[in-house]
C-alpha positions as CSV (number, residue, x, y, z in Angstrom):
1,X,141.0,56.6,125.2
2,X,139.5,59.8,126.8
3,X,137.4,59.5,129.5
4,X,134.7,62.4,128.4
5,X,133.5,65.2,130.4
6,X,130.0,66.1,130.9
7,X,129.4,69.9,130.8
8,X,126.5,72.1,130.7
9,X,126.3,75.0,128.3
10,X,126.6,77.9,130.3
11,X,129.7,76.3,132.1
12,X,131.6,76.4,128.5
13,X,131.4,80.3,128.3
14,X,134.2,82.9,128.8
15,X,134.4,86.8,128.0
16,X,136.8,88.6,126.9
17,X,137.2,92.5,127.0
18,X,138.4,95.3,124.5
19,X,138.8,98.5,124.4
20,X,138.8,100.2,120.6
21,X,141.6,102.6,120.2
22,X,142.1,104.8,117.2
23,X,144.2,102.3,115.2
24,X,141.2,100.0,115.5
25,X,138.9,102.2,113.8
26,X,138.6,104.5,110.1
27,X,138.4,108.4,109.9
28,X,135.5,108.3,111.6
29,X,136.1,106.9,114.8
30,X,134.1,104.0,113.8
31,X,136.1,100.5,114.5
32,X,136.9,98.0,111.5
33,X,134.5,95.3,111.0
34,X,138.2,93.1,110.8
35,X,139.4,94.0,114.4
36,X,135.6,93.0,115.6
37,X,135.8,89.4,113.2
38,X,139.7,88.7,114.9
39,X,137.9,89.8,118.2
40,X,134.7,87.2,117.7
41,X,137.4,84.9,116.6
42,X,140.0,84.6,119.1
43,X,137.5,84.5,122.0
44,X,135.6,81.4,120.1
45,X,139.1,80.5,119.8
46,X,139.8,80.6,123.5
47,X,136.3,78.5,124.8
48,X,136.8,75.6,121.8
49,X,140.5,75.4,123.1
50,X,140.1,75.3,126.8
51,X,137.3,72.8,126.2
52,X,139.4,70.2,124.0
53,X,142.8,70.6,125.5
54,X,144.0,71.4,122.5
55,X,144.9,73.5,118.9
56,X,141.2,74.3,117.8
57,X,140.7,75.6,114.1
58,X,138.1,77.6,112.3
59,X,136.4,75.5,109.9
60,X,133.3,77.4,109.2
61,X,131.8,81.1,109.8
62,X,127.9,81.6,110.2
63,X,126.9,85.4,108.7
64,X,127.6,87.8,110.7
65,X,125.5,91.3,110.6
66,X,127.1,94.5,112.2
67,X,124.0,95.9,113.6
68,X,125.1,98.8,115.5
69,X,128.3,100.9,114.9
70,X,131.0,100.8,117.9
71,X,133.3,104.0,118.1
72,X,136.7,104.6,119.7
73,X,136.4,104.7,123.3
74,X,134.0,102.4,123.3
75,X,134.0,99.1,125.9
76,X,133.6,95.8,123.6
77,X,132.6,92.6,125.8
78,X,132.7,89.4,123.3
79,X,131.2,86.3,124.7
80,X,131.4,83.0,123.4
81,X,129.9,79.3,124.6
82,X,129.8,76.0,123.0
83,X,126.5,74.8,121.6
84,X,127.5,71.2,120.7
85,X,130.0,69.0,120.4
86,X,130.6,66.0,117.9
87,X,133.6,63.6,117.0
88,X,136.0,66.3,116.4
89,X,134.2,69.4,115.9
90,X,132.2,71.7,117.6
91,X,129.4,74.5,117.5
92,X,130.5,77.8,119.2
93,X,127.7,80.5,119.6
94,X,129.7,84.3,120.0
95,X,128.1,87.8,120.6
96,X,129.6,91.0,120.8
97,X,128.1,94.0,122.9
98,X,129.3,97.4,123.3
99,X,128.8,100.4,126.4
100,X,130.1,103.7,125.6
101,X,133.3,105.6,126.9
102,X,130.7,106.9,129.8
103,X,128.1,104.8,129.5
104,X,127.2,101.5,131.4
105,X,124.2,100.4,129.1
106,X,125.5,97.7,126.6
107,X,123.5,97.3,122.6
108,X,124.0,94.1,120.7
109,X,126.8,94.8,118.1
110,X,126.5,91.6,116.4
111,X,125.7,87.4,117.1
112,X,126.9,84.7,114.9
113,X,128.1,80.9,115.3
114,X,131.3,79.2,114.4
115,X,132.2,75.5,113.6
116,X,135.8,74.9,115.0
117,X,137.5,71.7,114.5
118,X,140.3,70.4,117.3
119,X,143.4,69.2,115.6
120,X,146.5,67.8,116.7
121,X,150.0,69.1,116.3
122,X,150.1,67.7,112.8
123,X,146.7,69.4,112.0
124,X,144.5,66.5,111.5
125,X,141.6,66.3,113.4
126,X,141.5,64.5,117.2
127,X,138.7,63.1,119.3
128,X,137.4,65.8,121.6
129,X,137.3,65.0,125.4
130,X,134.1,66.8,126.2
131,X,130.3,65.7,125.9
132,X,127.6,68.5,126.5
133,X,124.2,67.7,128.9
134,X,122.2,70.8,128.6
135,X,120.4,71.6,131.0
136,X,115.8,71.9,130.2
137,X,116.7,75.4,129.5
138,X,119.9,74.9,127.3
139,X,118.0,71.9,125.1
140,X,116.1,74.1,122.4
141,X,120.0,76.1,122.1
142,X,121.7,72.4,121.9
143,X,119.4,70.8,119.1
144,X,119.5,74.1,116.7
145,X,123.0,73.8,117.0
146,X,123.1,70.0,116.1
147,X,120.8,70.5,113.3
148,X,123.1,73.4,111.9
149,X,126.1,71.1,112.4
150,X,125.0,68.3,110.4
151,X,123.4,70.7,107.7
152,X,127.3,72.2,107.2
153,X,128.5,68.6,107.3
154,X,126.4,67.9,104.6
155,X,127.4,71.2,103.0
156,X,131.0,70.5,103.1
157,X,130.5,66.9,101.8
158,X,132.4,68.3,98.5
159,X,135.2,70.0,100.6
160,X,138.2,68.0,98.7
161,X,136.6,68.8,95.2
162,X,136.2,72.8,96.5
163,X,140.2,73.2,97.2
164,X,141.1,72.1,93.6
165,X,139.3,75.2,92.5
166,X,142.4,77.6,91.7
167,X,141.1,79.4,89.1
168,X,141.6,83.1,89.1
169,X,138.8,84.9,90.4
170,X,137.0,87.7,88.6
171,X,139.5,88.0,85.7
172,X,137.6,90.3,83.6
173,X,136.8,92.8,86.0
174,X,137.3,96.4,85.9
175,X,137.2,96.6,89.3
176,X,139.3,93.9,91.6
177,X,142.8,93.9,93.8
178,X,145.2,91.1,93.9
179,X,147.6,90.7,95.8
180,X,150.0,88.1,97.5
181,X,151.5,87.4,101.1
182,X,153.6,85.5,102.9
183,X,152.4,84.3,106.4
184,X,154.3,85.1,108.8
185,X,154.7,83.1,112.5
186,X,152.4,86.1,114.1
187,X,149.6,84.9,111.9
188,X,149.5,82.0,114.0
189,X,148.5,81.0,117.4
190,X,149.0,77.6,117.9
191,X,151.5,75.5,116.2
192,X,152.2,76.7,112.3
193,X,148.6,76.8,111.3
194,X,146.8,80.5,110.4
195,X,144.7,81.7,113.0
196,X,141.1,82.0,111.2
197,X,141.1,86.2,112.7
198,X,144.0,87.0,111.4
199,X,143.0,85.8,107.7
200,X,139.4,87.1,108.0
201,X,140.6,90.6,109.0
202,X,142.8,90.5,106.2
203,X,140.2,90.1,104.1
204,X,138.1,93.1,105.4
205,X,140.9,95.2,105.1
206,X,141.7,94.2,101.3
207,X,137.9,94.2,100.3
208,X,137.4,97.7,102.3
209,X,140.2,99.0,100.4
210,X,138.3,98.3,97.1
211,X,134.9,99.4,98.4
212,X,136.8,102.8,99.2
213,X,138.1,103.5,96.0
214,X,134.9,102.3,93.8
215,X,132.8,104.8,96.3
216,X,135.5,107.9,96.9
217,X,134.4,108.1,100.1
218,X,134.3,106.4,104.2
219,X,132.9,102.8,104.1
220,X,131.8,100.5,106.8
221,X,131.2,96.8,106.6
222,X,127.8,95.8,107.1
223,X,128.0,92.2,107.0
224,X,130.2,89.1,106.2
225,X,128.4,85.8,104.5
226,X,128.6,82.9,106.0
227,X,131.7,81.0,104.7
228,X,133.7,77.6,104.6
229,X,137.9,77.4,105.3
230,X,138.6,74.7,102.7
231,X,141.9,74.2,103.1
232,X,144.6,74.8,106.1
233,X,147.1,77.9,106.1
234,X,150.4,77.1,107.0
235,X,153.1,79.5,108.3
236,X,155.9,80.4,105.3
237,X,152.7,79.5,102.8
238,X,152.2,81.8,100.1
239,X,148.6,83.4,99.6
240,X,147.4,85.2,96.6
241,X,143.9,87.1,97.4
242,X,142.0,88.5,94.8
243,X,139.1,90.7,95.6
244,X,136.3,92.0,93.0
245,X,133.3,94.6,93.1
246,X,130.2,92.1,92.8
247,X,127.3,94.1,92.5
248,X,126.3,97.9,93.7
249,X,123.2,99.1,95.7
250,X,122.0,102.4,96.4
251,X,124.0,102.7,99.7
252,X,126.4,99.6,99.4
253,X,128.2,97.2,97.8
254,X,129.2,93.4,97.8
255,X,132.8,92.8,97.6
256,X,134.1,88.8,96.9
257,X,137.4,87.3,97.9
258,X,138.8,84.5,97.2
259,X,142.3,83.1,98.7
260,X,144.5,81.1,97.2
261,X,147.3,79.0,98.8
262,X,150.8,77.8,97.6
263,X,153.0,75.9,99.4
264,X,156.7,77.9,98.4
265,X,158.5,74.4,98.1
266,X,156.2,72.2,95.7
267,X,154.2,74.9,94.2
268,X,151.2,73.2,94.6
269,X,148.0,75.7,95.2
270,X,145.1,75.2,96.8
271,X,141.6,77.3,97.0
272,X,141.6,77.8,100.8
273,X,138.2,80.2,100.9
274,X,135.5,82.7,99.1
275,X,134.1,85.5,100.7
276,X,131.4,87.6,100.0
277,X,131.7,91.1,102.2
278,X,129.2,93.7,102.6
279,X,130.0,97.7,102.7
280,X,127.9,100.6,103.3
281,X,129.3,104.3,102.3
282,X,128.7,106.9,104.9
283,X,129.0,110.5,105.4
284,X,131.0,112.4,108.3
285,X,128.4,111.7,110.6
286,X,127.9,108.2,109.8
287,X,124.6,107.9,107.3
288,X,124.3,105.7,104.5
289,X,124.8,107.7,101.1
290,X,124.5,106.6,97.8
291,X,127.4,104.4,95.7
292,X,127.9,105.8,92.4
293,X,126.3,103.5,89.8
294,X,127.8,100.3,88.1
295,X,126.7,98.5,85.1
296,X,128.4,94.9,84.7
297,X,129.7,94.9,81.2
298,X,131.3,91.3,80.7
299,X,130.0,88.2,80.9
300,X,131.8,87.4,83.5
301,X,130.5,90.7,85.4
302,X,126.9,89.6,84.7
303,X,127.1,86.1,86.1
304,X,128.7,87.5,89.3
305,X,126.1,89.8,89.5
306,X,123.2,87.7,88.9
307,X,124.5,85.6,91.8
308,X,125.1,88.8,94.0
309,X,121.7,90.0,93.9
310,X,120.3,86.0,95.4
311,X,122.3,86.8,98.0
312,X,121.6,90.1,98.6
313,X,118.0,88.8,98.7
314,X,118.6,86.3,101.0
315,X,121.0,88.5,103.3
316,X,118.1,91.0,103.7
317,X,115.9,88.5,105.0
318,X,117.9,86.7,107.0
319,X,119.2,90.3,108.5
320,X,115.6,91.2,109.0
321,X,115.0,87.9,111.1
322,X,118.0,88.4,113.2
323,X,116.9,91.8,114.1
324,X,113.2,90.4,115.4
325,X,115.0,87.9,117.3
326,X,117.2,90.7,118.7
327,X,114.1,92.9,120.0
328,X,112.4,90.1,121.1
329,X,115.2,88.6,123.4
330,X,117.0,91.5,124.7
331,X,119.9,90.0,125.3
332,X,122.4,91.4,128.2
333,X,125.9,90.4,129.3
């Protein structure tokens, strides 16, 4: 039995520090919304795994809006504290915030919140040897963050029915990538299982490629949906991704992905996650310019597209709230 710890918020935070090179960025000096996710990622990583003593895997990704661009040269801080802590699983709260090559003012690059599971070296999830007492000023943070934990419980209720979902995505689309990888032990941190970055960065990078080629020109993500892991990755698995153009605005596009995995000695195959990836075109100075029009022809296309524009409703309004709640707080490193 574990004899539990009792920890304040603030106490469960570290920060970890980056500096964006030119391979982390596009032609524009601007970095990949990937690098940043593997960045959020690995230092939510590092505070769920300190605090459990143990492999900690991403089970669940909160949106995440790119709210300010960060360019090569630039100083990237990315912080990240637990919020709550249940049976196995766990809330981490993560925010990025960049200072220029000669500047010592930081801006808000993005904020989002991650549900990690702690797993044991077979991958099945272990009792956590931590309890959280936040402090008066913590308690408002600690009860939003149980509420969205048991709201995501609730939403994955249905997880075992989700990963028999294998059917190919977008087939009748004119405008989709597929392709198929094996993961190597470098995709890993701890033990055989994927590390949730490395996965999510492919993703930008395959769903970037497509926005690219629909547009003819630079793009830059503007946001990633929030988004369940289904189903563990395992090195020397097989994964077939599949990305397809969703729906077009004026300035951007939404780009879905979903990833398949096989298991190379049974065959079996598993849906393991969807994704649903925002990109804006931009000129050579970095301003939104228009996407070249798209009208869904199939009925396939139409569905997808009915169901892109709810989202794109609801992104706008939960971007717009997330932007107040930037202003009002201010937030500093």
């Amino acid at each position: 039995m574990y004899e539990k710890q009792s920890l304040s918020l603030k106490s469960t935070a570290v920060e970890t520090l980056h500096i964006v090179n030119p391979g982390d960025a596009n032609p524009l000096g601007i970095l990949h919304g990937g690098r940043m996710m593997d960045w959020l990622v690995s230092t939510a990583t590092l505070s769920a795994t300190r605090l459990t003593r143990g492999n900690c895997v991403l089970g669940y990704l909160d949106n995440v809006f790119f709210i300010n661009p960060v360019h090569v040269g630039d100083r990237v801080f990315v912080r990240a504290w637990i919020e709550y802590v249940g049976r196995s699983s766990l809330e981490v709260a993560v925010k990025a915030l960049a200072e220029g090559e000669e500047s010592t003012k930081s801006s808000l690059t993005t904020y989002s919140h991650m549900t990690f599971v702690a797993v044991d070296p077979r991958g099945e999830p272990r009792p956590i040897p931590l309890k959280l007492e936040p402090t008066q000023d913590e308690r408002k943070e600690y009860l939003e963050a149980e509420e969205r934990y048991t709201k995501r419980k609730n939403l994955l209720a249905d997880r075992k029915q989700r990963t028999m979902d294998v059917e190919p995505y977008a087939a009748d689309s004119d405008w989709k990538f597929e392709l198929s990888r094996i993961v190597f032990q470098d995709d890993a941190i701890y033990g055989d299982l994927m590390f949730g970055g490395r996965l999510l960065r492919l993703l930008d990078e395959v769903t970037g490629s497509l926005a690219t080629r629909y547009c003819g020109g630079t793009c830059v993500t503007g946001s990633v949906d929030e988004m369940a892991f289904y189903y563990p990755i395992r090195v020397g698995d097989i994964l077939d991704v599949t990305v397809a153009l969703n729906y077009v605005g004026h300035s951007s596009m939404e780009i879905g992905a979903k990833v398949i995995v096989e298991s190379p000695y049974t065959g079996s195959r598993h849906h393991a996650a969807t994704a649903y990836y925002t990109f804006v075109h931009v000129d050579e100075s970095g301003r939104p310019q228009p996407v070249p029009t798209y009208t869904p022809k199939s009925k396939g296309e139409i569905e997808r597209w009915k169901q892109a524009e709810k989202r794109v409703d609801a992104r706008r309004k939960k971007v717009e709230r997330f932007k107040q709640e930037v202003k009002e707080a201010q937030p500093q490193r």
